[in-house]
N, C-alpha and C positions, 0 to 999 in steps of 0.2 A: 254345808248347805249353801252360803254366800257363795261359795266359786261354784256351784252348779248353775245355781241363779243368775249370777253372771255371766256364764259360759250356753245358758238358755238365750239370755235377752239378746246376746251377741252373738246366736246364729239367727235368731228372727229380725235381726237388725240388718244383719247381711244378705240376707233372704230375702228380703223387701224392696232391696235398690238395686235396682239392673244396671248395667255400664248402656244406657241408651245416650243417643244422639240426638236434638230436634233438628229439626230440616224445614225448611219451605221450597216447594217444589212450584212452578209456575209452568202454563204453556200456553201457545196460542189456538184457540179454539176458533172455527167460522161460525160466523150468525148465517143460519141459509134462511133464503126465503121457500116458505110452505108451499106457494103457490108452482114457485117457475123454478125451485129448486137450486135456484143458483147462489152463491156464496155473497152476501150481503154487504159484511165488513167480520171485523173480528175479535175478540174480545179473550181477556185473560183469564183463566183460571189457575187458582191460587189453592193450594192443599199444604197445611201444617202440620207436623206428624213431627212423632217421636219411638225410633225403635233400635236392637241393637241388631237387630239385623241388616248387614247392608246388601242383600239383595234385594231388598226391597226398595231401596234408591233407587237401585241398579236396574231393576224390573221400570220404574215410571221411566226412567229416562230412556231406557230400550224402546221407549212409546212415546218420545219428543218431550219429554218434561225437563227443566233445566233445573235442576236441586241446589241448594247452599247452607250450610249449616250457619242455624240460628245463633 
């Protein structure tokens, strides 16, 4: 009965924690003006994330995102 219990607790223990990564991903965004439409200045956006997936890196940066593990 103990090694069943033990051999339960020790797959929902395994099951629980994925092999992920955290990243911060950063790019440069334009501020436009509403009116004339034209590019203003520019400003950073910052996304934090954690996944084992690395196409998902691989997707922002195919989109100018410049990623680095946290």
């Amino acid at each position: 009965m103990k090694k069943l219990l033990l051999l339960l607790l020790l797959v929902v223990a395994l099951s629980t924690t994925a092999c992920s990564t955290c990243y911060e991903c950063y790019q440069q965004v334009p501020l436009i003006d509403a009116n004339t439409g034209d590019t203003i200045d520019y400003t950073t956006d910052t996304d934090d994330f954690c996944t084992a997936d690395a196409s998902e890196v691989s997707q922002k940066e195919s989109k100018g995102a410049v990623c680095q593990v946290q």
